[in-house]
N, C-alpha and C positions, 0 to 999 in steps of 0.2 A: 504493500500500500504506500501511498505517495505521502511526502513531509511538502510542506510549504516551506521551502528555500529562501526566497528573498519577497520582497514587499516593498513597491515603492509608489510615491504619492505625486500628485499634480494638480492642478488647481487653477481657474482665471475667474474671473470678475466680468459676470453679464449685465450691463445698465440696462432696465427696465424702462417703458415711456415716460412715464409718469409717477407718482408716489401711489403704491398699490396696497389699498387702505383694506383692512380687517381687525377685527380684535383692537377696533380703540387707537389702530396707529396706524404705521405705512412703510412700506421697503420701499426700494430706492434703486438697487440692485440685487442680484442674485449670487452665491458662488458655486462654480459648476465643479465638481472632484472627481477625480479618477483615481482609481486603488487599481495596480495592476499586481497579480499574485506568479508563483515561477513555484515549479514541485522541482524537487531533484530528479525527478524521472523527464525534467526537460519541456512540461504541459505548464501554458504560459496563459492566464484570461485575465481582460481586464473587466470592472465595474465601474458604472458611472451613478454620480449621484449629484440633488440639488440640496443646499442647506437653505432653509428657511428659519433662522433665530424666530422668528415674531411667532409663526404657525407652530412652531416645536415647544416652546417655552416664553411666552408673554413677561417672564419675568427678569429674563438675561437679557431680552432686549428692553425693557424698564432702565433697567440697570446698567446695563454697559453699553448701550445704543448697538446700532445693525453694525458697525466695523467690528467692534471690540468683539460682541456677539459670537459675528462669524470667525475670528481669530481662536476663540475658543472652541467652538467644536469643530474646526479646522485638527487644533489640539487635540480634542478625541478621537479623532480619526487616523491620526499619526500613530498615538499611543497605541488604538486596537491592531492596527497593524505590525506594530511590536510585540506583541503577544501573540500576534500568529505564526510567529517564523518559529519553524521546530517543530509544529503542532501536525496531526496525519490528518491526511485529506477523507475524513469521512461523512457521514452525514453531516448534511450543510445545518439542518433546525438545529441539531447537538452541536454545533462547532458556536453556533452561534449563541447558545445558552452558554455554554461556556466560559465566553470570553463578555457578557454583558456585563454581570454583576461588577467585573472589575473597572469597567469601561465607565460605569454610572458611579461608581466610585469615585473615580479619576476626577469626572465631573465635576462631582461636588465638592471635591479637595481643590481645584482651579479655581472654579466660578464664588465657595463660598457659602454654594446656598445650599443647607441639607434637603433640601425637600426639592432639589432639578429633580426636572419631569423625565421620568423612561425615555418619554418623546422624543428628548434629544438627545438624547444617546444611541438610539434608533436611526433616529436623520441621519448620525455620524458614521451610523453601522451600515446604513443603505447602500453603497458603494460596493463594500469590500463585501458586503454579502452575495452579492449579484456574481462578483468572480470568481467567489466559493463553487455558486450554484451553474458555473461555468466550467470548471477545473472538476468537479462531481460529475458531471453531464459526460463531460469528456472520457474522462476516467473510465467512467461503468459504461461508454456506450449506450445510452440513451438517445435516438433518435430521434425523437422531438419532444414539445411542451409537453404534450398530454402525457408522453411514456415517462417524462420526468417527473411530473407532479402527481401521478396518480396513487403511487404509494403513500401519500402524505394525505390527499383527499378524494374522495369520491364524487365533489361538488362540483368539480371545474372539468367537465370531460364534454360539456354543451359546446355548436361551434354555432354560432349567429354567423347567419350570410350577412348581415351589416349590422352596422351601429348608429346612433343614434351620437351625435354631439352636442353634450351638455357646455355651454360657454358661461363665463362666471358674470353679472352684475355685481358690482363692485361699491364703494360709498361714493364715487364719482363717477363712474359710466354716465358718460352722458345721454340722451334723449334720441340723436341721432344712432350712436353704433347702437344701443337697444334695438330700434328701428332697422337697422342693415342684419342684425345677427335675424332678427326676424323672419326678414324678407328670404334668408337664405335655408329655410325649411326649418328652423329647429324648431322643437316641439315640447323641452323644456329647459327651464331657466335657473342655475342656482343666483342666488342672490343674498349678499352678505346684508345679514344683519347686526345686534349690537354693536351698533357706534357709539362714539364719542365725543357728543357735542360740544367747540369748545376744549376738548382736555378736561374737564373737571370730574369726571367720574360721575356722574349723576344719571343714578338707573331710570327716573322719574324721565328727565331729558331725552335717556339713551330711548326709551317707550316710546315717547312721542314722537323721535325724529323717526324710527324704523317703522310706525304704521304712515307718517304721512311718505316715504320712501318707496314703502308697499303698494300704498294708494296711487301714486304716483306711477310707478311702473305697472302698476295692473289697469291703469287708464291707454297704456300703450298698447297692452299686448291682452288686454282682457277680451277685445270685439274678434280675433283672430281664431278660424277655423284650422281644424288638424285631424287626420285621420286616426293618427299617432296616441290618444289618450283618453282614458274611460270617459274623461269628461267633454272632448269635442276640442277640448283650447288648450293651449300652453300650458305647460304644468310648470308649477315653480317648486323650488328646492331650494327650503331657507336656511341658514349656514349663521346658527350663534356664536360658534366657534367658546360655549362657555361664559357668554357674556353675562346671563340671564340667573337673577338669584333666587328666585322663586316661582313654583305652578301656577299661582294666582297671576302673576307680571307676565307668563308668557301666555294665560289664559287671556290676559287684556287683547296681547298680538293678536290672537288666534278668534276672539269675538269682533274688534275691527276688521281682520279677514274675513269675516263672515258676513258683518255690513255690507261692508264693498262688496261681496260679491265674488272672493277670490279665495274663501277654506277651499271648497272642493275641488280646487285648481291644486293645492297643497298636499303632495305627495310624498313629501320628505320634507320633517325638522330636523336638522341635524347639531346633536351636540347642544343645547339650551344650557348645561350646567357645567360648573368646573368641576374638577372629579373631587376635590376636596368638599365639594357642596353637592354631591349626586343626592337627586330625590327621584320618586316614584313617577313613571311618565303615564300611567297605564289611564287616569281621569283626562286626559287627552286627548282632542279627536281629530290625532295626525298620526302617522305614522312614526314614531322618534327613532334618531338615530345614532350610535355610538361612533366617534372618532377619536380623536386624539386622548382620549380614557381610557381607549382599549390598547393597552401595551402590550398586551397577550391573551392566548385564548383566556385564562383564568380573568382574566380584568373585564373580556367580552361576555364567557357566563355569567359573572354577576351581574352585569349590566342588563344582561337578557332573564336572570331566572331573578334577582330582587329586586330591580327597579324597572322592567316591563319594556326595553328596551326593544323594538320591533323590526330592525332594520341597523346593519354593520355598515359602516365606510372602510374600502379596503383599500389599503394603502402600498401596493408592492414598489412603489417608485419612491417613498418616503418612509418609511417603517420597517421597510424589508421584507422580500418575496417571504422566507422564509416566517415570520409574524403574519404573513395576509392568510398566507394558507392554514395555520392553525388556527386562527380566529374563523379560515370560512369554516372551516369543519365543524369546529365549533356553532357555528350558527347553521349551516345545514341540521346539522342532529336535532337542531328544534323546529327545520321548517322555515328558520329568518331570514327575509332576502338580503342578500351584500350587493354592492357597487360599488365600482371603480371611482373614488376622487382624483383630481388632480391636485400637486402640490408647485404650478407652476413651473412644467417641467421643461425640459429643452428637446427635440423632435427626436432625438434617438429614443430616452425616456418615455417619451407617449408611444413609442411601440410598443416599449416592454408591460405598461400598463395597458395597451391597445388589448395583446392579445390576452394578458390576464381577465381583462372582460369580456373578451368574446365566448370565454367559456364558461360567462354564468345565466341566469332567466333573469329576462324583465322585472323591473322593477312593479308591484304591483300597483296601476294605474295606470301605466305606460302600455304601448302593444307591440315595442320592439326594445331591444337591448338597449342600451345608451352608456357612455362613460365621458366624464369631466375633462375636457382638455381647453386651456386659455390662454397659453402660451403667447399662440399668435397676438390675440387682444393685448400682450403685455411686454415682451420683450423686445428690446430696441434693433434687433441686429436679429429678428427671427428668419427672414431672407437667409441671408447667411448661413446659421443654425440649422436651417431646413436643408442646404446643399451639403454640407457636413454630413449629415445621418446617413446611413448606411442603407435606407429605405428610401433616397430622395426621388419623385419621380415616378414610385410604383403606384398604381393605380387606389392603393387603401389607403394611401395618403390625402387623397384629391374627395371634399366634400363633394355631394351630389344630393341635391333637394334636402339637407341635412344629415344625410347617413356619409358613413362611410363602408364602400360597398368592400367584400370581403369574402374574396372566390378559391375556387382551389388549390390557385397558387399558391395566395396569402397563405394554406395552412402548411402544405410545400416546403414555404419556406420559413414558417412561424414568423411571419410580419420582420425576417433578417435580425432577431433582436438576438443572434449569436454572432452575428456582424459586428466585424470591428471600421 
């Protein structure tokens, strides 16, 4: 069996358009990483991965703003790598249990703060876990996605002929690209909520600004027909990202939806509470959903079997393939449906997520597959980005009346996401 020999790191800095507001604040930029791994038997893969401070840990970027932020778990990401040289190439979920506990460690010994989120130490693990799950593949001769992931789950073996493209509304998306994402078929919309009006922290504020937000965008997109959803119109998927400290405060959102005209449009809440504050989501009448609380299947059970949790965000492009797939299994065994988020990823990245969601069922409300991708909406230099990817050009890259269509090839060749 193979050692991991050498480990080496790289790294650059993607400017984003504008300041890409969620969770009360705004990034600016992005940092793009690469962990490339080497066995002594001569088997060489790289992982790529995007760091997000703000989405991983709202409190690292509080504190040490987006540079310092991403300096740090830059840092974790060196360190895990250091801990892998020596280690035998075997099961990737074991390699990577393994070497967390010490990595979150690290963490909180750098940052300061005992209580860093999993989160980020996941974001920092996402990389090099990918060329685990590369150098494994290789290894044992595995042929493609499905023969690789199937020992691990039963859930992910569906192949959607296309997908649906979920694009993000932001706290500044303006009026027009609303308007263009529209026009170009999609058929649902996430949409960040809990802002921050002001800076002051004031939940009373943050309520009021996210239903007139709501009101607002559902005046655009509420008269618009679609084959595509139980209810005839756009679906939205709202994105607290944890902002929200109370049932009663998000019951306010959710009976304002209901005024307007736009709960049964609401097919996904995602994430209402911090995980320090989880309460009961099940008096509800949305579908809720775990994210950045689920750091493991054990964090997603609870979230599904005590607090009524109905719906997983899977994250293999920011959490780690390895985490997405125990947390589906974990929520397959109950019947709960997952999808695909985006974490603002760069166009290789949305492959690798591309075809993790081609192999799961619609989201319930929806009548075809869909997964997050908004990259384009946000990165400065996505042109570029796109001719880089290893996938540039092929047909499942190119929207069509919203989908992304998704044919024999595409499975072929597993959307290139073993392309360097």
């Amino acid at each position: 069996m193979s050692v991991i020999a050498d480990a080496a790191l790289d790294w650059r800095r993607e400017p984003l358009n504008t300041g890409f507001g969620f969770k009360g604040g705004a990034l600016t930029e992005l940092w793009q990483v690469k962990c490339t791994l080497k066995t002594d038997t001569g088997l060489s893969a790289r992982g790529e991965s995007v760091q997000s401070v703000l989405w991983s840990d709202a409190a690292v970027y509080s504190i040490f703003g987006q540079e310092e932020g991403n300096c740090l778990m830059l840092f974790l990401t060196r360190y895990a790598l250091s801990l892998l040289r020596g280690m035998e190439l075997t099961d990737p979920t074991e390699m990577l249990r393994a070497i967390l506990p010490s990595v979150l460690e690290y963490g909180r010994s750098i940052t300061g703060l005992s209580a860093l989120r999993e989160t980020f130490a996941l974001n920092a693990l996402t990389g090099l876990d990918w060329a685990i799950w590369r150098l494994y593949r290789m290894e044992r001769g595995f042929p493609d996605f499905d023969a690789l992931t199937r020992p691990f789950t039963g859930y992910l073996q569906g192949r959607q002929r296309a997908l649906g493209s979920i694009p993000l509304i932001s706290y500044d998306t303006s009026d027009e690209v609303i308007r263009e994402l529209a026009g170009t078929g999609r058929f649902i919309f996430k949409i960040k909520t809990g802002s921050n009006p002001g800076g002051r922290g004031d939940l009373s504020e943050m309520l009021r600004w996210d239903i007139e937000r709501l009101s607002h965008i559902h005046s655009i997109l509420g008269g618009i027909d679609t084959p595509w959803t139980d209810s005839g119109h756009p679906a939205y998927y709202l994105d607290a990202n944890g902002r929200y400290d109370t049932t009663e405060r998000v019951m306010e959102l959710l009976d304002a939806a209901g005024s307007m005209g736009a709960l049964d449009r609401i097919v996904l809440l995602e994430e209402p509470f911090g995980e320090d504050n989880l309460q009961d989501v099940r008096s509800l009448p949305v579908r809720v959903a775990g994210d950045e609380s689920a750091h493991s299947a054990a964090d997603a059970v609870r979230l599904m079997d005590d607090f009524g949790y109905s719906a997983m965000a899977l994250k293999p492009i920011a959490k780690t393939l390895s985490v997405s797939l125990e947390v589906l299994e974990a929520a397959g065994r109950r019947g709960v449906p997952c999808f695909c988020a985006d974490l603002t990823v760069n166009p290789a990245m949305v492959e690798e997520n591309r075809r993790f969601a081609a192999g799961l069922s619609p989201i319930p409300g929806l009548r075809a597959g869909a997964f997050e991708t908004n990259g384009g909406q946000n990165y400065r230099n996505w042109d570029r980005l796109c001719r880089e990817s290893p996938s540039f050009g092929r047909d499942w890259t190119e929207l069509r009346g919203g989908f992304y269509p998704l044919s024999d090839e595409y499975y072929k060749l597993d959307g290139m996401i073993w392309s360097d």
